[in-house]
Residue frames as a rotation matrix with the C-alpha (Angstrom) as fourth column:
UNK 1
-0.804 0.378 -0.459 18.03
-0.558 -0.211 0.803 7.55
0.207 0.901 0.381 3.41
UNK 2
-0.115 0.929 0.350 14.58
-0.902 0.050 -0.429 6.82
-0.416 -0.366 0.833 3.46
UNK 3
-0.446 -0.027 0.895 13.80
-0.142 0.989 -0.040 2.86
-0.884 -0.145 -0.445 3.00
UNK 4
-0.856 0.323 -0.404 13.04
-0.333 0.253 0.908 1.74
0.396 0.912 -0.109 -0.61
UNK 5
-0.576 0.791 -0.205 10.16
0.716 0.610 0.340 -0.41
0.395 0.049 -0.918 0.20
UNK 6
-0.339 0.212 -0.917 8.50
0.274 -0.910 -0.311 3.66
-0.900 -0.357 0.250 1.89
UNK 7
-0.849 -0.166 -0.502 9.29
-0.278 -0.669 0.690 4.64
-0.450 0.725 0.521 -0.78
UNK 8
-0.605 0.705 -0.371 6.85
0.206 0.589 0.782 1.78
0.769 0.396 -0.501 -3.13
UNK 9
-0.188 0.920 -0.343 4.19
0.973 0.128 -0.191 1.64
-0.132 -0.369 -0.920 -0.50
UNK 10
-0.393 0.369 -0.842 3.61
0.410 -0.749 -0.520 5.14
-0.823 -0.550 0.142 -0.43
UNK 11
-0.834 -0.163 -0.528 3.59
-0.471 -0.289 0.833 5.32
-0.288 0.943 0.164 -4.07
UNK 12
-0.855 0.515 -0.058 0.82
0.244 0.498 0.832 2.50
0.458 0.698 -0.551 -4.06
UNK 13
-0.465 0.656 -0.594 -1.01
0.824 0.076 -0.561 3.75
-0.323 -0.750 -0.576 -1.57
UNK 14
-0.268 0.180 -0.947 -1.77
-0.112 -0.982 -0.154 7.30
-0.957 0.065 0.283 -3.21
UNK 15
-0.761 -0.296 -0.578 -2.27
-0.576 -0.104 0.811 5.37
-0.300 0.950 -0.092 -7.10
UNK 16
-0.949 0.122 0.291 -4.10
0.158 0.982 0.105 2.85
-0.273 0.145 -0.951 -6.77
UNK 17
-0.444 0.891 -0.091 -7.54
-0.894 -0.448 -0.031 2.29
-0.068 0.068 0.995 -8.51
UNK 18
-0.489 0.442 0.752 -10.38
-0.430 0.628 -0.648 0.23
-0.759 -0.640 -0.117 -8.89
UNK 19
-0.484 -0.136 -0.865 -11.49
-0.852 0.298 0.430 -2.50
0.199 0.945 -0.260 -11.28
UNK 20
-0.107 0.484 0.868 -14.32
-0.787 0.492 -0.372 -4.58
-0.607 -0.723 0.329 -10.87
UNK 21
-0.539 -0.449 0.713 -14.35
-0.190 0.889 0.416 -8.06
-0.820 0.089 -0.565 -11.72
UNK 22
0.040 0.958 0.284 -17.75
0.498 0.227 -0.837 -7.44
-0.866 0.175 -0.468 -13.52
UNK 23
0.992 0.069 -0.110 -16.91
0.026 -0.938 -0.346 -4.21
-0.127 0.341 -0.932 -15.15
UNK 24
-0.097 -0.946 0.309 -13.14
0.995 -0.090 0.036 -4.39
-0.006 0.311 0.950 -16.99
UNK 25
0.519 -0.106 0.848 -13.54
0.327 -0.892 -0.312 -0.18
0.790 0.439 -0.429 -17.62
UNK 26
-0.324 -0.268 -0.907 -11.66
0.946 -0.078 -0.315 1.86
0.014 -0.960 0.279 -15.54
UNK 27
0.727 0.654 -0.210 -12.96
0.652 -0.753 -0.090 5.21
-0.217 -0.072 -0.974 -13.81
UNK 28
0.053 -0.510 0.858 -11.61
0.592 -0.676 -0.439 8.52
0.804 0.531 0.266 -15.21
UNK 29
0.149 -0.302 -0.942 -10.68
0.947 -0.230 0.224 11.73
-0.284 -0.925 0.252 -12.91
UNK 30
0.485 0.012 0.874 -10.58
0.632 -0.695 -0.342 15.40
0.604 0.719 -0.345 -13.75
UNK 31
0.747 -0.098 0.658 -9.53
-0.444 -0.810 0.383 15.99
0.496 -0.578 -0.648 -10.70
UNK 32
-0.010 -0.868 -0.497 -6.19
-0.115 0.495 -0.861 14.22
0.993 0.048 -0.105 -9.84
UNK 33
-0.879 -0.174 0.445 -6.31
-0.450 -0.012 -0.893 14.98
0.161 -0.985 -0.068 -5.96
UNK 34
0.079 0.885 0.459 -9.86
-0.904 0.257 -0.341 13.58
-0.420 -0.388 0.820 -5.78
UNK 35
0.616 -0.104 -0.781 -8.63
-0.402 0.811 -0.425 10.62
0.678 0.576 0.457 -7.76
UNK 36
-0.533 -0.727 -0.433 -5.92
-0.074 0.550 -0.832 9.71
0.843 -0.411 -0.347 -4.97
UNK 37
-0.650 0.148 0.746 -7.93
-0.720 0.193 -0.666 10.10
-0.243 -0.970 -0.019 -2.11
UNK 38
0.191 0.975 0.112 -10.73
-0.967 0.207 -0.151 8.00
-0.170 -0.079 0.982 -3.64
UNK 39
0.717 -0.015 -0.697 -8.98
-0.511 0.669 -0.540 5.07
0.475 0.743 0.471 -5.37
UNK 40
-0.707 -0.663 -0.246 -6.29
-0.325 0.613 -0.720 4.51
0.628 -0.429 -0.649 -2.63
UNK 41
-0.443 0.538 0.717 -9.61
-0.830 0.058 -0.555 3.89
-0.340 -0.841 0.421 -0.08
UNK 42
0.861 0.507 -0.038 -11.38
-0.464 0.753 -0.467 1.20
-0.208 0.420 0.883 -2.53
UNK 43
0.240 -0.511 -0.825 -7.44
-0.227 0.797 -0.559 -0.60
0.944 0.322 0.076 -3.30
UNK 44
-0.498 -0.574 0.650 -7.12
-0.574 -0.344 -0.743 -0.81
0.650 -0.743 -0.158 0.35
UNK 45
0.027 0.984 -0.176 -10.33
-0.997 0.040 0.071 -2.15
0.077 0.174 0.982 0.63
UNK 46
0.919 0.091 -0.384 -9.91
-0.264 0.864 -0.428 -4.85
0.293 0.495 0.818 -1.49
UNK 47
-0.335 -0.863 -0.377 -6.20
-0.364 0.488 -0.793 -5.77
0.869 -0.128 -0.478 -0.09
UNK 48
-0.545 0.216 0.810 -8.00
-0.811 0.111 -0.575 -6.29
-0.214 -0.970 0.114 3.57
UNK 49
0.078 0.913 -0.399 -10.41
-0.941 -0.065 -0.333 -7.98
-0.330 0.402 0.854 1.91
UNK 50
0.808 -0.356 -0.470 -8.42
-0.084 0.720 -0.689 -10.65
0.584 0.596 0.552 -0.27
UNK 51
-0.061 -0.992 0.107 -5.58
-0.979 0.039 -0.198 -11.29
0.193 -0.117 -0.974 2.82
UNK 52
0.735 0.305 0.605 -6.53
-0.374 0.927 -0.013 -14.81
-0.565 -0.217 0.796 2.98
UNK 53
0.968 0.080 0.238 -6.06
0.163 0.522 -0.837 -15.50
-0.191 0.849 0.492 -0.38
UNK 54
0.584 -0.805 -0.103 -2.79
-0.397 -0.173 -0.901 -13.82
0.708 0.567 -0.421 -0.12
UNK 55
0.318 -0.325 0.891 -1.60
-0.807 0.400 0.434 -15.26
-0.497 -0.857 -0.135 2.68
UNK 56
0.713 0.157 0.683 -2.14
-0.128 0.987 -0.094 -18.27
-0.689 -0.021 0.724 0.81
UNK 57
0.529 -0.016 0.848 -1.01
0.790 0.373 -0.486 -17.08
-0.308 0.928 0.210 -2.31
UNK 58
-0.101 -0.468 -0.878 1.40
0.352 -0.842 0.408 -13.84
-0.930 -0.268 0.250 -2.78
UNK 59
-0.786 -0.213 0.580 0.83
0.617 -0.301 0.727 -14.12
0.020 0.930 0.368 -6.47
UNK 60
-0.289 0.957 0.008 -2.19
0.954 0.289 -0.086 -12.67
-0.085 -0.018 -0.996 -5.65
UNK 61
0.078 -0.245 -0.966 -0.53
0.362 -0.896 0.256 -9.47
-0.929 -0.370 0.019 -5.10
UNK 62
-0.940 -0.314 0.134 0.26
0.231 -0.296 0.927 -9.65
-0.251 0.902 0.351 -9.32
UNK 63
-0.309 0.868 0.389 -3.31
0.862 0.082 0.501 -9.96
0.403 0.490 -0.773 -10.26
UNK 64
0.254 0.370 -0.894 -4.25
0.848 -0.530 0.021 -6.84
-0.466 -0.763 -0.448 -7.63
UNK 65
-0.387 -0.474 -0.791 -1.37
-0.109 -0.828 0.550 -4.30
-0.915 0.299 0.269 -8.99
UNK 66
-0.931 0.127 0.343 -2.31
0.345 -0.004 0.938 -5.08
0.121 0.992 -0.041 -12.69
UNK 67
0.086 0.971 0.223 -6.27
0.844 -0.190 0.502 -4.61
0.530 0.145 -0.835 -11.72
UNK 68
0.575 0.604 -0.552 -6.01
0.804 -0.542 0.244 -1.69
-0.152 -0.585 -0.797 -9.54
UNK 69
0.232 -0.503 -0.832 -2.60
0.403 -0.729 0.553 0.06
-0.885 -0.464 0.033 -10.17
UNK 70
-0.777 -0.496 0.389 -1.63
0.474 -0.054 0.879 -0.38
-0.415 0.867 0.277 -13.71
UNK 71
0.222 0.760 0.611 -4.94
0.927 -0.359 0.110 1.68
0.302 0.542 -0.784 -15.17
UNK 72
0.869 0.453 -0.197 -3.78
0.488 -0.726 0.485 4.37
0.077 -0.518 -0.852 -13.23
UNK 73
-0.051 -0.997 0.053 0.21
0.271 0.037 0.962 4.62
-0.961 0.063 0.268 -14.40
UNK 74
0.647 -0.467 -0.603 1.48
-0.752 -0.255 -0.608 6.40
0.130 0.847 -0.516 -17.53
UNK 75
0.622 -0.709 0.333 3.89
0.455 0.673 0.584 3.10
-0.637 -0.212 0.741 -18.22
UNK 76
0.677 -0.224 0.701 4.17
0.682 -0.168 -0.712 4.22
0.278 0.960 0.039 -21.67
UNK 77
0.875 -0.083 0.476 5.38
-0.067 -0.996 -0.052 7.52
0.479 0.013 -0.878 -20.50
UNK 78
0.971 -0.089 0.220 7.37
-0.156 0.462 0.873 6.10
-0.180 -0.882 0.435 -17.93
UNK 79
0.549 -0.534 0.644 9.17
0.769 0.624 -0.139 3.64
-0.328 0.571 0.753 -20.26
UNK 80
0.716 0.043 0.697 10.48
0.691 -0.191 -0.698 6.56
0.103 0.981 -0.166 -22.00
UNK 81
0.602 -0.446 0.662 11.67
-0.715 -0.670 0.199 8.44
0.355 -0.593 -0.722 -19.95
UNK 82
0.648 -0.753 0.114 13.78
-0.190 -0.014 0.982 5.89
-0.738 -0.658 -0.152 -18.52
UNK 83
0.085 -0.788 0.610 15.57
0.937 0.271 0.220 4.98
-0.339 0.553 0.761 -21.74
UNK 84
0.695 0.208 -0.688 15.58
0.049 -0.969 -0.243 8.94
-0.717 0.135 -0.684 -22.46
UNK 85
0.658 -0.572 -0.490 18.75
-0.753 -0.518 -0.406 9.45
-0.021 0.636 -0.772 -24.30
UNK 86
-0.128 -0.561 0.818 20.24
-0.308 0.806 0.505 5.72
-0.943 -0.187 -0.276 -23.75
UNK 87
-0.396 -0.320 0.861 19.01
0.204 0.883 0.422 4.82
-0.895 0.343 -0.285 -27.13
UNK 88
-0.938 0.104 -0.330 18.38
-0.293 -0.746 0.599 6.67
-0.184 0.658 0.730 -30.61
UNK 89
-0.166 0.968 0.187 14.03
0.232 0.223 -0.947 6.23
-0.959 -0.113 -0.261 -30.00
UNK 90
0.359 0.439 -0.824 13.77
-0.656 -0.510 -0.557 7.84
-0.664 0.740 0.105 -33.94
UNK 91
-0.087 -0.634 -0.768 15.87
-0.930 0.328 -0.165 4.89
0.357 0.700 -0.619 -35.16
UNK 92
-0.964 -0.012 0.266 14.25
-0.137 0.878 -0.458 2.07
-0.228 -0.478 -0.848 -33.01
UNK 93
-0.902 0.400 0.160 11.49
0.001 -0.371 0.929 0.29
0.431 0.838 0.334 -34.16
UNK 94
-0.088 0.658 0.748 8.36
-0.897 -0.379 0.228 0.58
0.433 -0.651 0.624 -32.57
UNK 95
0.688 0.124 -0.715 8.21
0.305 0.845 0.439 -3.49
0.659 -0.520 0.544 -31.86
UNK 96
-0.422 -0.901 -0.104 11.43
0.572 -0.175 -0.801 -3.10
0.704 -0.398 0.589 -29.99
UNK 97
-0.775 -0.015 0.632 10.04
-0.413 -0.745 -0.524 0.45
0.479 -0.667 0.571 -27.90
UNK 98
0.006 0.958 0.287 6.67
-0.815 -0.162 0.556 -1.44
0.579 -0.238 0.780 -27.14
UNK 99
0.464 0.044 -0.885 8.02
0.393 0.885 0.251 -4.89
0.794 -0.464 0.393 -26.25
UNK 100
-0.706 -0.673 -0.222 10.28
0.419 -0.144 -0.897 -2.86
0.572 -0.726 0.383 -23.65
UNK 101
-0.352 0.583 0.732 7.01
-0.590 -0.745 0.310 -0.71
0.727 -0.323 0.606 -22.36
UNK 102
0.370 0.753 -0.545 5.49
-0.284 0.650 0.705 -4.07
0.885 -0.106 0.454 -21.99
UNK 103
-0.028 -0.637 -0.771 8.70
0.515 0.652 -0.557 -5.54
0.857 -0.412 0.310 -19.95
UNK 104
-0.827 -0.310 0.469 9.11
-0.222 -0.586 -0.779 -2.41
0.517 -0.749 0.416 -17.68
UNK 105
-0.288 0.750 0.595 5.72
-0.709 -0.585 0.394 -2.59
0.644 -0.308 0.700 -16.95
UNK 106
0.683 0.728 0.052 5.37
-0.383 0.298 0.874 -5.86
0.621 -0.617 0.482 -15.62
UNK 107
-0.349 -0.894 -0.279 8.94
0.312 0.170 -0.935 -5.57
0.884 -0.414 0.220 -14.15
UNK 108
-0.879 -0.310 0.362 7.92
-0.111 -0.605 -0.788 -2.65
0.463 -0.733 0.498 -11.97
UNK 109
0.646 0.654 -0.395 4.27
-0.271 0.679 0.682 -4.76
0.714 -0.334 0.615 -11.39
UNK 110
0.433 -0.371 -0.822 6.29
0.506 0.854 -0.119 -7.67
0.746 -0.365 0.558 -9.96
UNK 111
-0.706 -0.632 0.321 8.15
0.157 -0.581 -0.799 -4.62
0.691 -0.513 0.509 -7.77
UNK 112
-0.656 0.500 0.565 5.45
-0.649 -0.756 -0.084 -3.16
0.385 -0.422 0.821 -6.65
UNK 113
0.554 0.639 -0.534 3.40
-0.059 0.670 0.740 -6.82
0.830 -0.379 0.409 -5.83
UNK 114
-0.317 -0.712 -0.626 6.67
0.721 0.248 -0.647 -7.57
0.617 -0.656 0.435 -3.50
UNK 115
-0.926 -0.225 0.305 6.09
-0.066 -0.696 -0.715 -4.29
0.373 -0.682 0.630 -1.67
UNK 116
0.175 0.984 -0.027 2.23
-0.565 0.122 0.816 -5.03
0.806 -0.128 0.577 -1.22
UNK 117
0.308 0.127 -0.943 3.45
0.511 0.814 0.276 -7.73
0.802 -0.567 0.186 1.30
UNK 118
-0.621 -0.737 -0.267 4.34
0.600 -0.228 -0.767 -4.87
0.504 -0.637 0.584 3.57
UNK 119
-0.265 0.703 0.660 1.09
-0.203 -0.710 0.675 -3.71
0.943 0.045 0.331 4.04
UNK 120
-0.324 0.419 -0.848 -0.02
0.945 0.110 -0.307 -2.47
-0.036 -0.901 -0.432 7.64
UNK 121
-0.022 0.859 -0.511 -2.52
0.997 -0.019 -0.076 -0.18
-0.075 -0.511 -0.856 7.51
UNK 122
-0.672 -0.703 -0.233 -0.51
0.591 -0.699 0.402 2.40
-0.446 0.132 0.885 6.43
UNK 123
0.268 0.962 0.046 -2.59
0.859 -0.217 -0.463 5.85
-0.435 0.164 -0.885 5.77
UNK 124
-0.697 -0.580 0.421 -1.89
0.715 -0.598 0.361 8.69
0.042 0.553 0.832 3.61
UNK 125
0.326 0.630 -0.705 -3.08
0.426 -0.764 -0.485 12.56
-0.844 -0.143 -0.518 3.71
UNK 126
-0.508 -0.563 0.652 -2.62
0.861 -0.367 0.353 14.44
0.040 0.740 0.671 0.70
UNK 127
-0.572 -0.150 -0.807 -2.31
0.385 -0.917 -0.102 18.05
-0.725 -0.369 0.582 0.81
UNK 128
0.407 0.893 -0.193 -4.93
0.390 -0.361 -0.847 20.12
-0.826 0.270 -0.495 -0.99
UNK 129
-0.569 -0.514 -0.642 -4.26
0.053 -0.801 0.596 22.52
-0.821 0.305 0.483 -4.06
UNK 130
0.599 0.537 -0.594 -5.30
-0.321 -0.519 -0.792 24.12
-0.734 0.665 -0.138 -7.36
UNK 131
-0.398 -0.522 0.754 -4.00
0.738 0.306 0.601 23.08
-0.545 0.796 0.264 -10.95
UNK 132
-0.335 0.194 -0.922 -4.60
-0.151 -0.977 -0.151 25.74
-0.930 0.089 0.356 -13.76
UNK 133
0.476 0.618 -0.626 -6.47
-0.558 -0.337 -0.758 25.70
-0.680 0.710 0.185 -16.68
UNK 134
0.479 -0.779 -0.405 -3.45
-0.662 -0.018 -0.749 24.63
0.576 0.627 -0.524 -19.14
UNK 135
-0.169 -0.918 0.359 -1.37
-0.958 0.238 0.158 23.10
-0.231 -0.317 -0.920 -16.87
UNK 136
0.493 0.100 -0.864 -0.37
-0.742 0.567 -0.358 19.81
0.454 0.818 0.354 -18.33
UNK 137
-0.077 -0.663 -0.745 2.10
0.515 0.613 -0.599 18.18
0.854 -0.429 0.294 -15.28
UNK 138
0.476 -0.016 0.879 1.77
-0.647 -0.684 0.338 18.65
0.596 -0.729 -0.336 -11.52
UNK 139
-0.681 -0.618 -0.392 3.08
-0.068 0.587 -0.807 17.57
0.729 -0.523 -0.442 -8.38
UNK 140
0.645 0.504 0.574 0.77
-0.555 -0.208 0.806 16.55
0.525 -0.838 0.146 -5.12
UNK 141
-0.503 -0.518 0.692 1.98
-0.697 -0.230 -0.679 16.42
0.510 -0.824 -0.245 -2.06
UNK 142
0.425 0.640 -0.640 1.45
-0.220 0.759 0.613 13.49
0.878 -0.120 0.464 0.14
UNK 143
-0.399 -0.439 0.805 2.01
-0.906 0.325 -0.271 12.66
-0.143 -0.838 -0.527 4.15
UNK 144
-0.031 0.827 -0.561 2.07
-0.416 0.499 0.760 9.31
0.909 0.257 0.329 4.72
UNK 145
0.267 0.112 0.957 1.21
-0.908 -0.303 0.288 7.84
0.322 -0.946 0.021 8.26
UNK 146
0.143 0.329 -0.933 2.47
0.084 0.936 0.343 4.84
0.986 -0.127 0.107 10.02
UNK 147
0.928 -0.024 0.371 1.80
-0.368 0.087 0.926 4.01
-0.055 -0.996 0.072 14.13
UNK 148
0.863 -0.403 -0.304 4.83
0.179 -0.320 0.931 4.60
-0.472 -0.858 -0.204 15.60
UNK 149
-0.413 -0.846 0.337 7.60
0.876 -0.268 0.401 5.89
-0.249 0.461 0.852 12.56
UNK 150
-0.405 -0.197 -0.893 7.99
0.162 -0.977 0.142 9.16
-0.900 -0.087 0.428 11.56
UNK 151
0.701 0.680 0.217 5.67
0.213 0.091 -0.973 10.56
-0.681 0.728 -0.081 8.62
UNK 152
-0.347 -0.525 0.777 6.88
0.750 0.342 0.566 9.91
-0.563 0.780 0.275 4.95
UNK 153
0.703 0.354 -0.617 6.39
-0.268 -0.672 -0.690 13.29
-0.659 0.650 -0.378 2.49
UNK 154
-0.620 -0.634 0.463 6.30
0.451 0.195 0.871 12.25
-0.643 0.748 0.165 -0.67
UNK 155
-0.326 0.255 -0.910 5.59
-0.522 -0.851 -0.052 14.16
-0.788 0.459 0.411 -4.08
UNK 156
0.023 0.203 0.979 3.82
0.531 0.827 -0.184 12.43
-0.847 0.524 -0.089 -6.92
UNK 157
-0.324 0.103 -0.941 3.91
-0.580 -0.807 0.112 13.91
-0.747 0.582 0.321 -10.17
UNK 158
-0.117 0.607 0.786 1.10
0.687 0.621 -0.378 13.51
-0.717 0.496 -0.490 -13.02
UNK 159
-0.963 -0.008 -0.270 0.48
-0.199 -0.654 0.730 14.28
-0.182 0.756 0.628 -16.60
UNK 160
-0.333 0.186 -0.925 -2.10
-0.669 -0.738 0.092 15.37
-0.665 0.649 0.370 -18.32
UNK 161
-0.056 -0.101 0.993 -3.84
0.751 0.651 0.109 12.88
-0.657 0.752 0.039 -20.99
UNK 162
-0.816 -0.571 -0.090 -3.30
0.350 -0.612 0.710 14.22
-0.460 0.547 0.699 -24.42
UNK 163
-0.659 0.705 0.262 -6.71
0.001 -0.348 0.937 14.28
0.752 0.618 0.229 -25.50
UNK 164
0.384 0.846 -0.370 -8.49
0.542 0.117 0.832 14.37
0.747 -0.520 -0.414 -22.02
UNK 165
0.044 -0.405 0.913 -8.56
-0.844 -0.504 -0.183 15.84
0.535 -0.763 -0.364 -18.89
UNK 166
0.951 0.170 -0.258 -7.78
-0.003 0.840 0.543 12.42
0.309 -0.516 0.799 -17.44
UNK 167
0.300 -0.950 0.089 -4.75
-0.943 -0.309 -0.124 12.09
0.145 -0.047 -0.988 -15.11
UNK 168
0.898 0.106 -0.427 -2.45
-0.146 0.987 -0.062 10.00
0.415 0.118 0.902 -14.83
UNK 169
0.564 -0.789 0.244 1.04
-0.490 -0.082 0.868 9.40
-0.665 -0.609 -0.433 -12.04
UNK 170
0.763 -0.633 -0.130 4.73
-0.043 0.151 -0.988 8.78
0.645 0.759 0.088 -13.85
UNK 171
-0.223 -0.972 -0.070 6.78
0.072 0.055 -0.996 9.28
0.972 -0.227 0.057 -11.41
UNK 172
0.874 0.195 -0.445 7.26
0.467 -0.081 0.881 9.92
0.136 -0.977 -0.162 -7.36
UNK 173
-0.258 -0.953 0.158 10.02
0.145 -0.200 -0.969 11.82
0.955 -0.227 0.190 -5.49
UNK 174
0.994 0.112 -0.013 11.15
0.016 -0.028 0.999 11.39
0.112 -0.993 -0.030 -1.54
UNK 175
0.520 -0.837 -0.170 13.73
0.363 0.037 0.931 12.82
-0.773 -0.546 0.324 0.08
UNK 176
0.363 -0.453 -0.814 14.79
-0.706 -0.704 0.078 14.83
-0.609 0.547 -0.575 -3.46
UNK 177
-0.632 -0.422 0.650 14.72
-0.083 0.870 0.485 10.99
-0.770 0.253 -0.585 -4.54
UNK 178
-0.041 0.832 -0.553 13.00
-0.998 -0.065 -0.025 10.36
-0.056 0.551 0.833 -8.11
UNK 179
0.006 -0.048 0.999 11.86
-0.181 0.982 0.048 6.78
-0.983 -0.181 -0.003 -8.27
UNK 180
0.929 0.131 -0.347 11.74
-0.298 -0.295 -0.908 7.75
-0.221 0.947 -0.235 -12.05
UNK 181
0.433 -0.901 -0.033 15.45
-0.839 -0.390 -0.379 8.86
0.328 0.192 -0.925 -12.18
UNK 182
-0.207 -0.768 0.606 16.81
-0.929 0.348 0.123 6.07
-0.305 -0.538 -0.786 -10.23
UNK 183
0.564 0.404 0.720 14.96
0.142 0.812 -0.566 3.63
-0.813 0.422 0.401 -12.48
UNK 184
0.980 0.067 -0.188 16.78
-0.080 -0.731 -0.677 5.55
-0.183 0.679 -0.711 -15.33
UNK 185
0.387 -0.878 0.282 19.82
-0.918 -0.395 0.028 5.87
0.087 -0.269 -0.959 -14.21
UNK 186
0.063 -0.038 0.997 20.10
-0.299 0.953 0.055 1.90
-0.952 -0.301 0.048 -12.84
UNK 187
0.198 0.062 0.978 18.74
0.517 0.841 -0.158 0.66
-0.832 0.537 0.135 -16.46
UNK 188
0.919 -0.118 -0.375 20.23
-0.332 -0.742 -0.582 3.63
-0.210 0.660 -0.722 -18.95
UNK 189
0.028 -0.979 -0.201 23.30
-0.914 -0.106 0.391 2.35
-0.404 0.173 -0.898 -18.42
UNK 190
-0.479 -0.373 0.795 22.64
-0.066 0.918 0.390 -1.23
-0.876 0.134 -0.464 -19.00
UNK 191
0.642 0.707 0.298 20.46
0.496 -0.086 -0.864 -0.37
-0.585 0.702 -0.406 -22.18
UNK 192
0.818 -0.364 -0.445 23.67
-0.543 -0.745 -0.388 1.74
-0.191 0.559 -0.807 -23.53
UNK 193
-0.606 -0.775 0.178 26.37
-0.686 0.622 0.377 -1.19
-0.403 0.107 -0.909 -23.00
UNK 194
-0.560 0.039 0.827 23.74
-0.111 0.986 -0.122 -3.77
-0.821 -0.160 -0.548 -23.91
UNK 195
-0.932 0.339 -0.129 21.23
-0.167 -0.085 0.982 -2.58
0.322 0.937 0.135 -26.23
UNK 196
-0.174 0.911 0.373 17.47
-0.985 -0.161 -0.067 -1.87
-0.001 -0.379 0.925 -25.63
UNK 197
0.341 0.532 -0.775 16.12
-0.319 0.841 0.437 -5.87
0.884 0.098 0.457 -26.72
UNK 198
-0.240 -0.859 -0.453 18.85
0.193 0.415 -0.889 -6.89
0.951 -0.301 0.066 -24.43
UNK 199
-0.993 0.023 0.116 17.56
-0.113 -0.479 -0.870 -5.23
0.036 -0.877 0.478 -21.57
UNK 200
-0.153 0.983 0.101 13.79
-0.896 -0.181 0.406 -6.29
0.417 -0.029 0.908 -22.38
UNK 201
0.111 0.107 -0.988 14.87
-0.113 0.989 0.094 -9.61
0.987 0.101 0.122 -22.16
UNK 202
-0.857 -0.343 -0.385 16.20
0.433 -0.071 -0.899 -9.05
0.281 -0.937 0.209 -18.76
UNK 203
-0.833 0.394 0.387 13.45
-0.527 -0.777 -0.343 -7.60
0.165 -0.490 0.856 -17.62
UNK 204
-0.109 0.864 -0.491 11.32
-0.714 0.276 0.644 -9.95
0.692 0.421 0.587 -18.52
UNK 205
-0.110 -0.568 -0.815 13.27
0.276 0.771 -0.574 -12.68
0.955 -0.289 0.072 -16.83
UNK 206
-0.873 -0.309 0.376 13.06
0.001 -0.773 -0.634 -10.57
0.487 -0.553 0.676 -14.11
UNK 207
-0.591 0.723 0.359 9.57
-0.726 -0.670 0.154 -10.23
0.352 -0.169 0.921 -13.99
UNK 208
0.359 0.645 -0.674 8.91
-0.379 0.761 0.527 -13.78
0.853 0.066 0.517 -13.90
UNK 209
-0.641 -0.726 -0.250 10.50
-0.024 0.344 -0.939 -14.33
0.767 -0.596 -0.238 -10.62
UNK 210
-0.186 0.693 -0.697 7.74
0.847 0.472 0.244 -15.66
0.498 -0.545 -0.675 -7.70
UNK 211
0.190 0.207 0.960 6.52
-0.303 -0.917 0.258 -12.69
0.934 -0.339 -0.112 -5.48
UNK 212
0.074 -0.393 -0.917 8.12
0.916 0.391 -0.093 -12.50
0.395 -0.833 0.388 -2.19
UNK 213
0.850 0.064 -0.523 7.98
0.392 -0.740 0.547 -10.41
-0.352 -0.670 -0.654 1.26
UNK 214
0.301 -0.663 0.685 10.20
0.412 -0.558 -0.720 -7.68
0.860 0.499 0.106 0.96
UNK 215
0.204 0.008 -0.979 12.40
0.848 0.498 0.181 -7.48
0.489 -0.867 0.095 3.51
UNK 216
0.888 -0.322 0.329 13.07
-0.352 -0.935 0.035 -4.24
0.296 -0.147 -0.944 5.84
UNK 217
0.043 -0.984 -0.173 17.03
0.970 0.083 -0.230 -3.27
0.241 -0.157 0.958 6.17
C-alpha cells in the first residue's frame, strides 16, 4: 500500500492556494484544472521561499496550510461527510456540527503541516479534461513525480459551489484509497460509541500537538 504521508503530499501539492499577506481575499476558479496547476506553483513558491523560517520553526508549516490550503478545501463539506450517518445531523445542534467542522479542520491542518516537512521538490502533472455545463462534482486526475520512486496517480474530487462556479477539493483517492472514507470510517466509529462533542474535544486536543517531521515506514 501506497505510503500515507504520498498520499498528503500529493493532496497538498495539487490544492494549494495563495494568500497574500497584504490582500486576506482569496482567488476564485471556474476552471478547477487551471486552479491546480496554478495555485500548487505559487504554494510551492512560498514553501522554498520560507525554509529558513521553517527549519527554524515547523510551526510555520500551521500558518502556511491555513493561508494557502484551507481557502481552497470544502471542510464544511468534508466534516459531514465524515460523521455521515454516525450521528442524527437533524437532531444536533448546529453549535455542536460547527464546533466539530472547526475541530476537523484544524485537526487535518495540523496533518497536513506534519506532511509539509516532507517536502522535496516533488512535482505533479495533472491530466487534462472537460467538465459539463451542470456537472456539480468531478474527479481530476493527477501524476505525481518524485526523482527516483515510481509515479503516484492520484484522483481528487471537487464540488461545485452552490451559488458559484467556484471549485472547491473534498476529498482524494489512491490506490482505490479515499482519504475521505478512511477519515470516516477511523472517526464514525468513535463519534457513535462516544458522541459527536466527545470526539470534537479529541480532536481538538489533537490538534494542539507541536508539528513534527513525519516519518517514512
Amino acid at each position: 500500500m501506497m505510503k500515507l504521508y504520498a498520499f498528503l503530499i500529493a493532496f497538498l501539492v495539487a490544492v494549494s492556494g495563495y494568500t497574500s499577506s497584504a490582500n486576506a481575499s482569496t482567488d476564485t476558479y471556474t476552471d478547477p484544472y487551471k486552479m491546480m496547476e496554478v495555485l500548487a506553483d505559487k504554494t510551492f513558491s512560498r514553501i522554498a521561499q520560507d525554509q529558513s523560517k521553517i527549519q527554524a520553526d515547523p510551526e510555520t508549516l500551521r500558518l502556511i496550510v491555513n493561508e494557502e490550503l484551507v481557502p481552497y478545501i470544502d471542510s464544511r463539506y468534508a466534516a459531514l461527510r465524515v460523521i455521515g450517518n454516525s450521528a442524527d445531523l437533524r437532531n444536533t445542534p448546529r453549535e455542536d456540527l460547527l464546533a466539530f467542522v472547526d475541530a476537523f479542520q484544524n485537526y487535518m491542518v495540523a496533518t497536513y503541516a506534519g506532511v509539509f516537512t516532507q517536502y522535496r521538490d516533488q512535482k505533479v502533472m495533472i491530466e487534462p479534461g472537460r467538465i459539463a455545463e451542470n456537472q456539480k462534482i468531478i474527479s481530476i486526475r493527477t501524476r505525481v513525480i518524485d526523482p527516483g520512486k515510481p509515479d503516484i496517480n492520484i484522483e481528487f474530487k471537487l464540488r461545485r459551489g452552490k451559488d458559484t462556479d467556484n471549485w472547491l477539493v473534498f476529498d482524494m483517492v489512491a490506490e482505490g484509497i479515499s482519504l475521505l472514507d478512511s477519515k470516516r470510517a477511523e472517526l464514525g466509529n468513535l463519534i457513535r460509541q462516544q458522541g459527536l462533542n466527545s470526539v470534537t474535544t479529541m480532536l481538538i486536543e489533537k490538534a494542539k500537538a507541536p508539528i513534527a517531521k513525519v516519518e517514512e515506514k
